[in-house]
C-alpha positions as CSV (number, residue, x, y, z in Angstrom):
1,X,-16.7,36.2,-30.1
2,X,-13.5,37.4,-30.6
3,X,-11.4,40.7,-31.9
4,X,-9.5,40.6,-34.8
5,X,-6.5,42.1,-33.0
6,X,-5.3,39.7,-30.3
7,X,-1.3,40.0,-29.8
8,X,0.6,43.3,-27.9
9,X,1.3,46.3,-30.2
10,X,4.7,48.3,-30.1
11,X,3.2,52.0,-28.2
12,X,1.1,53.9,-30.1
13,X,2.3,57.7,-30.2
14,X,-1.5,58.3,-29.2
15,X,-0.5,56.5,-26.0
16,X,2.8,58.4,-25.2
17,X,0.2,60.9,-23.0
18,X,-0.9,58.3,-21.2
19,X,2.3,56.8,-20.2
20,X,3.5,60.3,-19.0
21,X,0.5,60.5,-16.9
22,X,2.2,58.1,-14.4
23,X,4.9,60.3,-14.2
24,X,2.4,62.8,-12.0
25,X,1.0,66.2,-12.7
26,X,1.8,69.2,-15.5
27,X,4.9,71.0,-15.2
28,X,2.7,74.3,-14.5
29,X,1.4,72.4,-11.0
30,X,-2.3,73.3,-12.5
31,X,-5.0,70.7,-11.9
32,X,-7.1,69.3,-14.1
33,X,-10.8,68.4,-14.2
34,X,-12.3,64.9,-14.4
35,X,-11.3,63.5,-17.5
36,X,-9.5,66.1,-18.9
37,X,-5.7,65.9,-19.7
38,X,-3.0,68.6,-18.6
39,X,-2.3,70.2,-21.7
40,X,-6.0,69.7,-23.1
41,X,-8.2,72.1,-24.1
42,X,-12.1,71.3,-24.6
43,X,-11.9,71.8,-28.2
44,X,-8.1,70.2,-29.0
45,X,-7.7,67.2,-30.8
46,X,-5.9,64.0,-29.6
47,X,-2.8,62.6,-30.0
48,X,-0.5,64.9,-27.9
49,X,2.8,65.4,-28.2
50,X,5.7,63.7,-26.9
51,X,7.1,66.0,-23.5
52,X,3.8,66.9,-22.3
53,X,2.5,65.5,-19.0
54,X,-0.9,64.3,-19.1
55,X,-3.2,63.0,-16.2
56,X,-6.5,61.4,-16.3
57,X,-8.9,61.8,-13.2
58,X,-12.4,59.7,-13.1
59,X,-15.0,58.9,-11.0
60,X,-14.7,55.2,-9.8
61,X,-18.4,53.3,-9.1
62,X,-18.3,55.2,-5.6
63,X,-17.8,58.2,-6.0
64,X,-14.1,58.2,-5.8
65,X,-11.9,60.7,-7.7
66,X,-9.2,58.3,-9.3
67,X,-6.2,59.8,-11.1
68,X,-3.6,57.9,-13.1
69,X,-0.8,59.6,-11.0
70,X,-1.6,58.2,-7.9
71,X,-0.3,55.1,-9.3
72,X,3.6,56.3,-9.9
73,X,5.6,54.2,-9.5
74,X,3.7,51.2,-10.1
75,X,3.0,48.8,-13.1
76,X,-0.1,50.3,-14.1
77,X,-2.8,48.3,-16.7
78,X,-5.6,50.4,-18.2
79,X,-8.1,48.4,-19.8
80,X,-11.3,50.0,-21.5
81,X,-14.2,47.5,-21.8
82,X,-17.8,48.0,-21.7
83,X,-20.6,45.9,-20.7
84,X,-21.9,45.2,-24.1
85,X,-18.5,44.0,-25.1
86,X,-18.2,39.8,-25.2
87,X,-14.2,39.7,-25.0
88,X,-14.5,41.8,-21.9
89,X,-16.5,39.5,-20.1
90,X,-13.9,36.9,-20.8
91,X,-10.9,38.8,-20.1
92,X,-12.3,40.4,-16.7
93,X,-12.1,37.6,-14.4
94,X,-8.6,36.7,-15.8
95,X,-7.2,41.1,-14.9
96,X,-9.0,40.2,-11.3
97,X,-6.7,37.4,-10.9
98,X,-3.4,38.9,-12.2
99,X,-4.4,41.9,-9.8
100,X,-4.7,39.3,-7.0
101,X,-1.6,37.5,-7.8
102,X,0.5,40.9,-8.4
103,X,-1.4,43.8,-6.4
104,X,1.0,43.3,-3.2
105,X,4.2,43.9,-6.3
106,X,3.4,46.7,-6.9
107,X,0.6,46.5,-10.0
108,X,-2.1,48.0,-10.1
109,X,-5.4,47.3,-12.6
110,X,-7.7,50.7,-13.8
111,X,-10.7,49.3,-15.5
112,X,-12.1,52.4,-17.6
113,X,-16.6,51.4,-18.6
114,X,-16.7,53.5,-22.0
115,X,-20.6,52.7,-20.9
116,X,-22.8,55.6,-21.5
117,X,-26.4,56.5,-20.1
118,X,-28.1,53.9,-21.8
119,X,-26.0,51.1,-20.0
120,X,-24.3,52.9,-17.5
121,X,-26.2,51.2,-14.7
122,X,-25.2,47.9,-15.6
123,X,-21.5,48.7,-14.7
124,X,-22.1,47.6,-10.9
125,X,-23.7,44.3,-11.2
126,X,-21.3,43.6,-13.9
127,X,-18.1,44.5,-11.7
128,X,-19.6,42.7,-8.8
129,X,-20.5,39.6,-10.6
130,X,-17.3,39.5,-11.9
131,X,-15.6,40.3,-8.7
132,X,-13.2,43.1,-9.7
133,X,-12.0,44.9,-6.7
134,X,-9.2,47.1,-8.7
135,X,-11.2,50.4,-9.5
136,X,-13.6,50.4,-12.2
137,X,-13.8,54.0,-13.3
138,X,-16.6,55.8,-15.0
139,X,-16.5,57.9,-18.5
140,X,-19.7,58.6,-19.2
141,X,-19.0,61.7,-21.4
142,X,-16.1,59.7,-23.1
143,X,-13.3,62.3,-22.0
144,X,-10.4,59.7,-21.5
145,X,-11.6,57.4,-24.2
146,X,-11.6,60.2,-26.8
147,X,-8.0,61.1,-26.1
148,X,-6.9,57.0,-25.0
149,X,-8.8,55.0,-27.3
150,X,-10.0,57.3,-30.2
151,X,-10.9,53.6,-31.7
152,X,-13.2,53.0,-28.9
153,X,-12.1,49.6,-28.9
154,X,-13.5,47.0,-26.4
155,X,-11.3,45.5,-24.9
156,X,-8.2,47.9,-25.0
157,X,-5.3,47.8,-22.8
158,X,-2.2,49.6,-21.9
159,X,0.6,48.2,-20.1
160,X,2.5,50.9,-18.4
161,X,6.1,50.4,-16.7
162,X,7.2,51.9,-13.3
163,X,8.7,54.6,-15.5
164,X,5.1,55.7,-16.9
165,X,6.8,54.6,-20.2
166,X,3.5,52.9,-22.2
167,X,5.2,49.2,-22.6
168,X,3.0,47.2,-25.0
169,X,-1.0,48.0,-26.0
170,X,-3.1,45.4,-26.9
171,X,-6.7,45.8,-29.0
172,X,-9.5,42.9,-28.3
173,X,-8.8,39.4,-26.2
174,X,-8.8,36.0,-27.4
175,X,-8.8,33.1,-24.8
176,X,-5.0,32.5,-23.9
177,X,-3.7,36.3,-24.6
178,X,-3.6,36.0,-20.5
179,X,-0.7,34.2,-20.4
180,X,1.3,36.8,-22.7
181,X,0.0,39.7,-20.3
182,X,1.1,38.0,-17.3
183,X,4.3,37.5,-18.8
184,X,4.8,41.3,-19.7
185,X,3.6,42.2,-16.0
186,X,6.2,39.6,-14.5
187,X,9.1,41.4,-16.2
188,X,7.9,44.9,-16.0
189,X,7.6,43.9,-12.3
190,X,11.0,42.8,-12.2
191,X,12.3,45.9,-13.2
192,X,12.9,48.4,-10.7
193,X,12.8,52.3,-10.9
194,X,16.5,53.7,-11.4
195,X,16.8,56.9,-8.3
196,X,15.8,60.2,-10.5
């Protein structure tokens, strides 16, 4: 099984929040709960504007708070999958190895379950038969995905630069779209951070 969508997207205004993210915490210095973006309210809509500074923060299978900003810096791929998703299974294992070739670069893999409670429990074994040790975060209520991947598409990624600039997306995996994300990790890898 495959997605109809298979090659890198130009950034998706959507996105632009989550490519700030990187850049580290809101202007204001406030905090934000798990899941929630800087600049969110409950009840607001996604989709925010370009100049706001967003973070995510979710639990990972631990326990472990994860945020998007402790990753600045680095070349940063969010992928949303879900144990019920086929492509996921597929593209997993092939993220594990790009975060073992890569990891000592400076890239970094954040592997966000849109599982909920009916298949939440299955997001360990699945991890550890697949042998991911880059975090696997949890988001259970859907927080990030609402506001990342309105689509709730399985598998979604975003490629993000050392600049927190959102790079490429890409919606669903085909066998062989590894070799086109390894090749946008190698240059974005290559590319070092100007002095701010």
């Amino acid at each position: 099984m495959s997605s109809s969508i298979t090659t890198w997207n130009s950034p998706l205004p959507l996105l632009l929040a989550l490519a700030l993210a990187a850049c580290g915490a809101s202007p204001s210095g406030s905090s934000t709960a798990p899941g929630q973006t800087s600049g969110q309210t409950s009840g607001q809509k996604s989709g925010q504007k370009s100049g706001q500074t967003a973070d995510f923060a979710l639990r990972d299978t631990e326990g472990r708070l994860v945020r998007l900003s402790d990753h600045r810096g680095k070349v940063v791929l969010v992928n949303f999958w879900a144990t019920w998703c086929v492509p996921c299974a597929a593209e997993l294992p092939h993220l594990q190895r790009l975060y073992e070739a890569y990891g000592d670069q400076g890239f970094v893999v954040l592997a966000i379950s849109m599982d909920g409670p009916e298949s939440v429990a299955e997001v360990v074994p699945r991890a550890r038969r697949y042998g991911l040790t880059f975090p696997v975060l949890l988001d259970e209520e859907t927080r990030v995905v609402a506001v990342y991947n309105p689509k709730r598409s399985a598998p979604f990624t975003a490629l993000i630069d050392r600049d927190g600039t959102v790079a490429k997306t890409r919606e669903g995996y085909s066998a062989g779209d590894e070799i086109a994300i390894e090749a946008d990790i190698q240059a974005l890898l290559a590319t070092r951070n100007e002095p701010r």
